[in-house]
LUMVEXPA-764246 format. One record per residue (C-alpha): residue in three letters; z, y, x. Coordinates in steps of 0.05 Angstrom, whole numbers, plus 5000, padded with zeros to 4 digits. Layout:
// LUMVEXPA-764246
alaZYX/...
// end
This chain:
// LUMVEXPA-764246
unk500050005000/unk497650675035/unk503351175043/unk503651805007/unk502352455040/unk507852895023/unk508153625017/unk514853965043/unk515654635016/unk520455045039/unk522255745006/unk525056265050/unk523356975068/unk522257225136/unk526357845137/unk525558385190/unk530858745177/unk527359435196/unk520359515218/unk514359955173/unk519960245131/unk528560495156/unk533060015151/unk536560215088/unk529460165049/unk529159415074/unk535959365049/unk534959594983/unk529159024977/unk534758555018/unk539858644960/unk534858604908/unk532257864935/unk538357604945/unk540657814876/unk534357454856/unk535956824884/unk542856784863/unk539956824793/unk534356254818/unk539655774838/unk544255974776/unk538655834733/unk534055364752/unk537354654778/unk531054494815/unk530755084854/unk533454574905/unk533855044964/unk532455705001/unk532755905074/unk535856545101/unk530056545158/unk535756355209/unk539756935215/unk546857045192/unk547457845187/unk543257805122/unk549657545090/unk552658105126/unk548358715105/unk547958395035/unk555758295022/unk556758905045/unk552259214984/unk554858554935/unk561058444949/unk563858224890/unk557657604897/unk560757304957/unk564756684920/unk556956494892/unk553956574954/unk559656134989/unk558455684935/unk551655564945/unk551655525027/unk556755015022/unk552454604970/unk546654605021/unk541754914974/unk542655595022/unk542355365097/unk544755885140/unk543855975216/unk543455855277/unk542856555296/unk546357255277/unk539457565282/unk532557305302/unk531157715370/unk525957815413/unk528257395468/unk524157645521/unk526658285519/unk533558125513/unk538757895563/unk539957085584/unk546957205555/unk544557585495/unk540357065474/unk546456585477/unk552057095437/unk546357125388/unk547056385387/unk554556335384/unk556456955334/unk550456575298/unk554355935295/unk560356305284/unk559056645228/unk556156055192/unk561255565207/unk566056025155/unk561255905099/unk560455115110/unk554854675153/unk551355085203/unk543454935201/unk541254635269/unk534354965266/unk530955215334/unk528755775287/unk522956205321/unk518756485264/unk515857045297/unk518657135368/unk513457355408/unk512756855454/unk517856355470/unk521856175532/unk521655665578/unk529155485571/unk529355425496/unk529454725495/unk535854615545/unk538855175510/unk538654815446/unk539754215459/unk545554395491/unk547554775420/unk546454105393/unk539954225370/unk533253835382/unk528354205342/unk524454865359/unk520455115300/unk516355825319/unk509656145303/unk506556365380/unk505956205437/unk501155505432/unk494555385406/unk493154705370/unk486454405367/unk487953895319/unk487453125315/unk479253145305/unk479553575380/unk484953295423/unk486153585486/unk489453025519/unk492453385582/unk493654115581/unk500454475597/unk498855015545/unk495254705482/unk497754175440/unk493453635396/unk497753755333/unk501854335301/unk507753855326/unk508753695394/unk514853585441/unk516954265472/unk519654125544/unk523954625591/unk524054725661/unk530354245671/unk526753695629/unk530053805564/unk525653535513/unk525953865432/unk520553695367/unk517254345365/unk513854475305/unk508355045308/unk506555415244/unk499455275254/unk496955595187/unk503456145195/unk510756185167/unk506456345090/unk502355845086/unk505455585017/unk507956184992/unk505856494919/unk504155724894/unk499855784824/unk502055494763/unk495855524718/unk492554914733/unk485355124751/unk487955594811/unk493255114824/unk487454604841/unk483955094886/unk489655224925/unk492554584941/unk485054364956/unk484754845015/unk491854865031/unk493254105047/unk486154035081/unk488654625131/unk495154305140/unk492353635151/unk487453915199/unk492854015246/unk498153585223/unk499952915269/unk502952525207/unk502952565129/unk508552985124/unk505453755110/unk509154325118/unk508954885069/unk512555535073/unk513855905013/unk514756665030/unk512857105082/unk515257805112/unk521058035059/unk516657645012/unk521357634946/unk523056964911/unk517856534871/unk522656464813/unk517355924775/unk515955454830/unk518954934797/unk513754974750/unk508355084797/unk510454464830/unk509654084771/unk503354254761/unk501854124833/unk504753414816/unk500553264757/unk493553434787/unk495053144862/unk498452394844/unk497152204913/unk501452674944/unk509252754933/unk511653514931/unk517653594952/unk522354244948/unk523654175018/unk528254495066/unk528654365147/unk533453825156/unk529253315114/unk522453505136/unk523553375206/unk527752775189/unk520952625149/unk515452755211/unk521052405258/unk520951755215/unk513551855200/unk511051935274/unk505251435306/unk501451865339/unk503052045417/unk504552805414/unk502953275464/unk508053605519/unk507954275536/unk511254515581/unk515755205599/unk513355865568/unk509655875502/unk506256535519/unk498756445482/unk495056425559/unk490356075524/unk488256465481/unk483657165487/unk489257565504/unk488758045458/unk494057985399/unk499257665444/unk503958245432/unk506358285505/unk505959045508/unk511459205466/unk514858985528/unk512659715543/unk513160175475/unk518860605481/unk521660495543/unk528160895538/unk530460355476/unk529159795537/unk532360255583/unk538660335540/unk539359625525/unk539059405600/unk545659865608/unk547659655543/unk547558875562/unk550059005636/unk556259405607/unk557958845563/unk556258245601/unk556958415677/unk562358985673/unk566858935608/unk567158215601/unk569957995675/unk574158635676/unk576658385613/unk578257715635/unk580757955705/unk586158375658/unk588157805622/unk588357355677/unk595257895685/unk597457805614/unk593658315578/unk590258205510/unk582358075515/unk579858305453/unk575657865427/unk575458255359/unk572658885398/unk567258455438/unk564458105374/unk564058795339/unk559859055407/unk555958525415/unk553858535341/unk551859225338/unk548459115400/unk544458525372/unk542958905316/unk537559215365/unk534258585383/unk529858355329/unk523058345350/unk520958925309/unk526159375340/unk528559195410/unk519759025416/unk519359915397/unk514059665343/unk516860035282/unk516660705251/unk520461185277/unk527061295233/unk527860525256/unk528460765330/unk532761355319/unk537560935293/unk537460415342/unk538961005396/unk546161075362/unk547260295359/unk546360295419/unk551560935437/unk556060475397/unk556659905430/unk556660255499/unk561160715477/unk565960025453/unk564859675530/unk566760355563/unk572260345521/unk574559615545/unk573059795612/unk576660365619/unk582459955595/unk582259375634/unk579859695699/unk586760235689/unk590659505672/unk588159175730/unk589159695785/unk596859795763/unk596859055781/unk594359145851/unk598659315908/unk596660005944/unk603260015988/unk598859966049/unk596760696031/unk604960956043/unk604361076110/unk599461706092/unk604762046053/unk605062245970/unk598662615978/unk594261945985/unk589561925934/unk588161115917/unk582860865870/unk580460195864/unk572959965871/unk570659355821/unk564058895836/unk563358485774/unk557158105800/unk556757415809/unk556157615892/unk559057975947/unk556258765943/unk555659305989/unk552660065959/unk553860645959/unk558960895904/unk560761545867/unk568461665847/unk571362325817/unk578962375833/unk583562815805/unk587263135875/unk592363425825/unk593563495758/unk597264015711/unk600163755647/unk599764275579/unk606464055578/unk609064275637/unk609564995594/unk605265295637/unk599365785616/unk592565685623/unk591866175666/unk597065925713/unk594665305704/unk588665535727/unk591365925792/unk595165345809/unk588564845812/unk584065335848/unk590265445899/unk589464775925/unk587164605991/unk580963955978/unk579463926054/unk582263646116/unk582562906089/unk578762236108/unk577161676064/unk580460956095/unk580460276077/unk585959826067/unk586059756144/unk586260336154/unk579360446180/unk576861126166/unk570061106123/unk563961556133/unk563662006068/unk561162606029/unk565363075983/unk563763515927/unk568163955899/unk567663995818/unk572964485812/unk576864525747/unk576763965703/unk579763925636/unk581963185614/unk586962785572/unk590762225567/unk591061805505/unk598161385513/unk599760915469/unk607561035451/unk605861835446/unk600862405427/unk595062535468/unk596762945535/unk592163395555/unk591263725633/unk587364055673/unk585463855749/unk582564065809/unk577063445814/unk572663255875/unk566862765875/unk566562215937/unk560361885955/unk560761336003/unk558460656021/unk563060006004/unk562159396044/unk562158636018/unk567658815968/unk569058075940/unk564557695889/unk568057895817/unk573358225857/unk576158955879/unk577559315947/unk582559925944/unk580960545984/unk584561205991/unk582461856003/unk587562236055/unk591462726097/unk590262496154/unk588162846218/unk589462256275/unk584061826226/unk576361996234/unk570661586223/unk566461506282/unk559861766283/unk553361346263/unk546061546281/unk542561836214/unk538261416180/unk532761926182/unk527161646233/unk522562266230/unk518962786195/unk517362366139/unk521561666154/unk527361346143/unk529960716182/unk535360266183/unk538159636218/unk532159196170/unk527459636143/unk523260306161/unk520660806112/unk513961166131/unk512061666081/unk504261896078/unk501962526054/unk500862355976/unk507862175986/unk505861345985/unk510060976033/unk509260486083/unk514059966089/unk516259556152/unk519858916141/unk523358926206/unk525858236206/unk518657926188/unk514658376210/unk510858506148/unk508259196136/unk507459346063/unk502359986060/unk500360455996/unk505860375957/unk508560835907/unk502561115880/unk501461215809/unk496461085762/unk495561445696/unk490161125645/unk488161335567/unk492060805512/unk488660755450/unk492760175426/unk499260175394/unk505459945386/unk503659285404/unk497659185448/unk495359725511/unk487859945509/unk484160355562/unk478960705531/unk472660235553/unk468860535615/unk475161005639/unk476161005709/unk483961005720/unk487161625751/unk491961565810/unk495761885867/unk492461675922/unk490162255968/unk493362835917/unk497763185974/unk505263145951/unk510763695977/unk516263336019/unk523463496032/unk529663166057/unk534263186002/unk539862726028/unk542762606100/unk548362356118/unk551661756160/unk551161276105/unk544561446063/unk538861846059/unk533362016010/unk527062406016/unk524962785949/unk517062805929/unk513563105889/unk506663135857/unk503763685820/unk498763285783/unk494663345720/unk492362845660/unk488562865604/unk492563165541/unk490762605500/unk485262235470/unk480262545438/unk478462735365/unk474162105345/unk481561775355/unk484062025294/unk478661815248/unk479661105288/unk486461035266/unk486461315194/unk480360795192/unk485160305216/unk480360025267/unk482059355308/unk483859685365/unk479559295420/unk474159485382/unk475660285386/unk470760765422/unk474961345431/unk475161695505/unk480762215524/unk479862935512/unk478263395581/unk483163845557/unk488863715614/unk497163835612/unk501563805675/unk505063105697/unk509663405754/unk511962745780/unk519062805823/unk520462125866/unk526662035906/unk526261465966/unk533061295989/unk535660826041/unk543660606052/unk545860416121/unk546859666094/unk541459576047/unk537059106040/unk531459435994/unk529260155982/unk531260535931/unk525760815877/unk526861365830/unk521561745787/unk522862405744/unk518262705697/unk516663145636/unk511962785595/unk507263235559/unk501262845543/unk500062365493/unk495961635481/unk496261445558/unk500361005611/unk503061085673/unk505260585719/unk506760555793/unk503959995836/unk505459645899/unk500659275941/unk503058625969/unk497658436015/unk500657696004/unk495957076001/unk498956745930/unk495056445879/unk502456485833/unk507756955830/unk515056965797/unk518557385748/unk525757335724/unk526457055660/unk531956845617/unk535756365650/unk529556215698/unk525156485748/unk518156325712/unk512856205756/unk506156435732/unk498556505744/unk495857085782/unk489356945751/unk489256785668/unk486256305633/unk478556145628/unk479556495556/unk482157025569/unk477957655561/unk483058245557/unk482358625620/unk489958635623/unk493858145643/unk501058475634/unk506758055624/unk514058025614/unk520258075665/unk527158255654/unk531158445727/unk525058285767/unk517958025783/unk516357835857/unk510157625889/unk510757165960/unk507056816015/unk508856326070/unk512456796101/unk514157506073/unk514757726004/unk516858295962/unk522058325903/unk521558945854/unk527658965807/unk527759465752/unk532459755712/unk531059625629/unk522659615657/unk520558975621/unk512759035626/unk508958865699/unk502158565719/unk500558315790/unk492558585793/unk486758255808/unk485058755861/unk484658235922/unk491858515942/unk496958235885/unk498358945872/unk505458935830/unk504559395773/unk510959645747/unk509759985675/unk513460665672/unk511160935606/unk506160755547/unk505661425504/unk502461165436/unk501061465362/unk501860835313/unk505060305297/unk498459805286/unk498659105250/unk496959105191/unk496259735162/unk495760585179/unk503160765208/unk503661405251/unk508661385302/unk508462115336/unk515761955363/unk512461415402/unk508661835447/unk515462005495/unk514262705498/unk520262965540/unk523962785607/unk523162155639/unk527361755688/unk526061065715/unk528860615769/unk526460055822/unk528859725877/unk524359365925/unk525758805969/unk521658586018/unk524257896051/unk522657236083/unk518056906028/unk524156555992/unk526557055943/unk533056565927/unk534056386000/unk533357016020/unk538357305973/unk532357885945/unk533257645880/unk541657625884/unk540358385904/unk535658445849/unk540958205803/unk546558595836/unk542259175817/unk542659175754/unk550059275749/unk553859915756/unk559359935802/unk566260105768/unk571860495801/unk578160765771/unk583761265805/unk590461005812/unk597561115848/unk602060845897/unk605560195884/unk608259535888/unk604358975851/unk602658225847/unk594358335866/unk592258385933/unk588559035954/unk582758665959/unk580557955931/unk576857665865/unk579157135808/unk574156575825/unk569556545885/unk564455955878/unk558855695929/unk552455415919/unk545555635957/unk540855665897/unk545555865832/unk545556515795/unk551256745773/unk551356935698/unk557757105668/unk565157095662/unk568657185593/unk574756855562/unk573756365494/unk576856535432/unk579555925414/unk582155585469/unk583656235515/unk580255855574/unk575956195629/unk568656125610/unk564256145674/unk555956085671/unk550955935726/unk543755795729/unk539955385776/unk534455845802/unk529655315833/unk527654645804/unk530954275852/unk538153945854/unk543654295877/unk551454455876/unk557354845848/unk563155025894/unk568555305853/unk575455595878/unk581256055859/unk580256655880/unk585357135923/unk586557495851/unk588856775819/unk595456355845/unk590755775826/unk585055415793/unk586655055736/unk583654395697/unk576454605692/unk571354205652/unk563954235635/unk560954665584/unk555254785531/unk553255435513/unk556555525452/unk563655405494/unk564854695470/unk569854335518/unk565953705554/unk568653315621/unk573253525647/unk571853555720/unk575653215785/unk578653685838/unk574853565900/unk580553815944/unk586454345938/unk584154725886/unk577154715882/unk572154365842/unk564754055874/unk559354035810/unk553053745809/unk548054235788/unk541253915758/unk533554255772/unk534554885727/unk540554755701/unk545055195661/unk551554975678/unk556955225638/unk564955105658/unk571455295633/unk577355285664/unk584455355644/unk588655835649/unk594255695702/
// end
């Protein structure tokens, strides 16, 4: 007896939460659905089911409208006929941090696990693209699906490509990550709405379920057909129960079944015969034409990608260990604070938002989200850091009398650090209390003396330094047994360079009366006119203020880099195109002025800049093209002649221990539908280069795909992309720059992407987006690191990662106290690990600790207390959502010896002693 085919439909709408309308429209149309399918599922017993596309803040944004509908709602999760999760939202997860993608995961889980059963769905509707670790990342959350709409092309049973890394044979295939996790992935083949807005009347009825299960079968690798009822905020089909009926009485050979996730893939797992294809890594559409893969929204807007890079690293890499340092003492970690930040961070990352690709009021609104949350890790920072220096004994600093001036210097990166900091210090302060008046407040603070002293460590050795003095300063304290105490101070700003203060640790400094203490005097790092030089690297700047870079321990010379190239973009929001014919605009050979701006013992910068000019826009034809809503690689505009300044500042710096040269651009943007990007030759024979990824350094194709015919090739990075040979290569981190594309110019030029100034929105309809265009100042940031060839091995890439954290320093007094002047919590070992994060569980109030294996090759965790910790306790292996596994075997006096597999993520937590 032949099987039946069966036909899983699955209602559910995909809801972007903000995107061609604000957020409050969408929610209007959110509470209006939802209201809607509570009266579905009160009304209609077989209305079996409806998904909530994944995400968990839809119950939040609608209870907070409908409160009083919350004991329904519960009612219905908990009966299975609303499956809720994994996620809290459904981000991009390209553009968002390693650990963002996995509190997404976990506040996800969280948040469901109150209402009942958590669906285990690898839920990827519309990401644009896909990563190569979702597969270890899931299964490690326990689940071994992935079901997403990019990133592969099928060909279908009828054309099966029987060995590709990027296509599959069927719209299911098994999806396999870089460590050799291996999920189902189902692809929506035929989209996420291929079933929605089913017919009842039985003549179109027949139509559509003619056409619909011949395209699903087309691509389908068993009888079980996927159908997905809904689409973008698509509202609910409140008579498919009829519609179905009808479907059953004219189809008898197929069973139609109101479906949801968990029983369809139980369904294609039971019903599978057929070998399916593997693919492998990144599911980034490189075979495709390149034209609609969405990958330059990695570049619209750049200050929202620039804001959530700090907002990430002031959460992740600065509030979270501080945090857990301070309770490692006794204090609180607030849990309740960090949920509330991370969530109104995360709010940010769906792929219409965090991607820049909505209207404007959307991205206005994500600018004060994202003040928020900062404004929530300063606020835990400043706590802990104040909690954690009372802890730390600055006795050694008595011997310079009262007038010492101690602060405490934090590196909350996974490595030893050494850069140059910035502290303000209060010399003396003035309480309103004191019954003073303001004006001899005043005459008191300006009659202090701010000279004469040195900066020392906690050996006393003196410390090459610069001092500014800021004069009056007006401040408070806010205490917490009284009412706020306000002062005013006679403040100074330091700027010096720390050296290998301990991985997650501190060093204590103080600043001095001391005239017996000097530091000794160091050579300048300026080489000449128009060079800087230090004990690795030299600096040679040319006259259209490119640079020339020596790598003194491989003796590679880097040459040209720095220049910038300006070209028309009459895209959108999603997708960069030059105007076809333009010749690209660049630096090269415009004379730049040149000054020294910055010399002293421990750093120097040169300033550049370039009077330049661009085109003011495009021209008028543009206009007609987008109110004509024209596919845009089929536009014709040009730019106007009509021309507008671009005065371009740079700033090359070099520290007397760094390893890579510092990159800073300034500029007033004035012109609109263009892009500018600096670029950096390589001159390195590769055929591949690699780009930091989450939880992975991707390796990827300098050339594209036979079919692809966009002339750009851009692509995504998050700290860094770097491009080697046998034996030199160069790093360039960024700071919140997520858009890069190694040229085809016969040097593996990196292109870093500075700005992308466009006027729409684009998909599918006529959105103007004048916002978009970034008229106003501009700042950007780079590092680059040239190095052996062996960006791990090297430790280019731990720099690039160091990078992207600020350093955090905090003021304190003189006295007594159970930390060390200098030490960390944990210090760990192992020669190709990244270090990811520190953070304490809720639950359990163990240490959480996360590394990533950076290469594909074995390797090993060395774990140990730190000086900050009497010892290591029980420590045990990990999962990404916290869950306690093994617990490990000390491998000698407190330490722990982990085997780490080929791109691992290894998770451990360790208990509190």
């Amino acid at each position: 007896m032949t099987q039946k085919r069966t036909a899983h439909i699955i209602s559910h709408t995909h809801w972007d939460r903000e995107w061609y309308l604000p957020y409050e429209k969408h929610h209007v149309l959110l509470v209006k659905l939802m209201d809607t399918l509570l009266h579905t599922l009160d009304t209609d017993p077989n209305f079996k089911s409806f998904y909530l596309d994944g995400q968990t803040i839809i119950l939040e944004d609608y209870l907070q409208v409908r409160p009083e509908n919350r004991e329904r709602l519960e009612r219905y999760i908990k009966e299975g006929r609303i499956p809720i999760g994994p996620w809290y939202i459904l981000q991009d997860a390209f553009l968002t941090s390693s650990e963002a993608n996995i509190r997404n995961l976990q506040i996800g889980h969280q948040d469901a696990s109150r209402y009942g059963t958590i669906a285990k769905v690898g839920y990827f509707p519309d990401t644009f693209g896909n990563i190569g670790q979702a597969p270890q990342i899931l299964k490690q959350a326990g689940i071994d699906n992935a079901v997403f709409g990019r990133g592969v092309k099928p060909t279908g049973f009828n054309n099966t490509v029987a060995d590709s890394d990027y296509e599959s044979s069927f719209s299911e295939l098994i999806w396999e990550g870089p460590d050799g996790s291996r999920v189902l992935g189902v692809l929506f083949a035929n989209w996420y709405c291929n079933g929605m807005e089913v017919p009842t009347e039985e003549a179109a009825a027949k139509e559509y379920w003619e056409r619909k299960l011949a395209e699903a079968e087309k691509y389908a690798a068993t009888g079980q057909l996927l159908f997905m009822n809904g689409c973008d905020h698509q509202p609910i089909q409140q008579d498919l129960s009829e519609a179905l009926d009808t479907a059953r009485r004219l189809f008898p050979d197929t069973e139609f079944v109101h479906s949801n996730f968990k029983d369809y893939l139980a369904s294609v797992n039971d019903s599978l015969t057929r070998e399916l294809s593997v693919v492998k890594g990144e599911l980034r559409s490189q075979r495709t034409d390149g034209w609609s893969t969405l990958v330059n929204t990695a570049s619209a807007r750049v200050y929202l990608k620039q804001m959530n890079q700090l907002g990430q690293a002031m959460l992740e890499k600065v509030a979270e260990p501080l945090a857990s340092l301070a309770y490692s003492l006794g204090h609180e970690y607030p849990h309740h604070l960090f949920t509330y930040a991370w969530k109104t961070l995360m709010q940010n990352h769906p792929h219409d938002s965090i991607c820049g690709c909505s209207v404007d009021e959307v991205h206005r609104e994500m600018v004060t989200r994202f003040d928020k949350s900062r404004h929530i890790a300063e606020a835990i920072i400043d706590e802990s850091k104040t909690a954690i220096a009372a802890a730390v004994d600055t006795t050694v600093f008595e011997q310079y009398g009262r007038d010492a001036l101690p602060f405490v210097v934090y590196n909350t990166t996974g490595w030893k650090r050494s850069g140059v900091i910035e502290v303000e210090l209060d010399v003396a302060r003035i309480y309103f209390r004191d019954g003073f008046t303001l004006n001899e407040m005043n005459q008191k603070m300006y009659g202090i003396d701010v000279t004469g002293r040195t900066l020392v460590d906690r050996n006393g050795s003196a410390i090459a330094h610069s001092v500014h003095d800021m004069g009056l300063h007006f401040g408070y304290d806010l205490p917490d047994d009284k009412f706020r105490q306000p002062y005013m101070s006679r403040r100074v700003r330091l700027s010096f360079e720390a050296e290998q203060v301990a991985a997650l640790g501190l060093a204590s400094f103080a600043w001095v009366l001391d005239a017996k203490t000097a530091a000794q005097p160091q050579a300048s790092l300026v080489a000449g006119a128009h060079a800087l030089e230090n004990e690795w690297l030299r600096v040679d700047l040319a006259e259209d203020g490119s640079f020339q870079l020596t790598d003194k321990r491989t003796g590679q010379v880097y040459r040209d880099l720095g220049i910038y190239e300006n070209t028309g973009d009459i895209g959108n929001e999603y997708m960069y195109k030059q105007p076809t014919g333009e010749q690209a605009l660049t630096t090269k050979g415009v004379p730049a002025s040149i000054r020294l701006k910055e010399d002293n013992a421990y750093h120097a910068v040169f300033e550049i800049v370039h009077e330049w000019a661009v085109p003011a826009s495009a021209d008028e034809y543009f206009e007609v093209e987008k109110r004509e809503a024209v596919y845009f690689p089929e536009r014709k505009s040009q730019r106007t002649e009509q021309t507008v300044p671009l005065t371009i500042r740079t700033e090359i710096g070099l520290s007397r221990d760094g390893q890579g040269v510092e990159w800073k651009s300034f500029f007033n943007n004035q012109a609109k539908d263009h892009r500018v990007r600096v670029l950096f030759p390589t001159d390195l024979a590769a055929n591949v280069h690699h780009a930091d990824s989450i939880f992975e350094i991707a390796q990827r194709d300098n050339e594209p795909a036979a079919e692809w015919i966009n002339p750009s090739n851009a692509q995504h990075q998050q700290a860094f992309v770097d491009v080697s040979g046998e034996q030199a290569g160069m790093t360039v981190a960024n700071l919140g720059l997520n858009e890069y594309e190694v040229l085809r110019d016969g040097r593996n030029t990196i292109a870093v992407t500075l700005l992308r100034a466009v006027a729409e929105l684009g998909d599918w309809g006529v959105f103007p987006t004048p916002e978009a265009q970034c008229l106003g100042e501009q700042s950007f940031s780079l590092l680059i690191l040239p190095h052996s060839g062996d960006g791990v091995e090297s430790g280019a890439y731990a720099s690039a990662y160091q990078f992207q954290v600020p350093w955090t320093v905090v003021q304190t007094g003189i006295h007594e106290g159970k930390l060390a002047s200098a030490g960390s919590l944990f210090n760990w070992e192992g020669s190709s690990l990244a270090f990811s994060s520190l953070k304490v569980n809720e639950q359990s109030g163990d240490f959480l600790l996360r590394w990533y294996n950076m290469k594909p090759a074995a390797s090993e965790l060395k774990l140990l207390a730190g000086e900050a910790a009497p010892s290591l306790g029980q420590a045990y292996r990990s999962d990404v959502l916290e869950q306690q596994g093994d617990g490990l075997a000390p491998a000698g006096e407190s330490h722990y010896q982990v085997p780490v597999g080929a791109c691992e993520i290894l998770t451990v937590g360790v208990k509190r002693s």
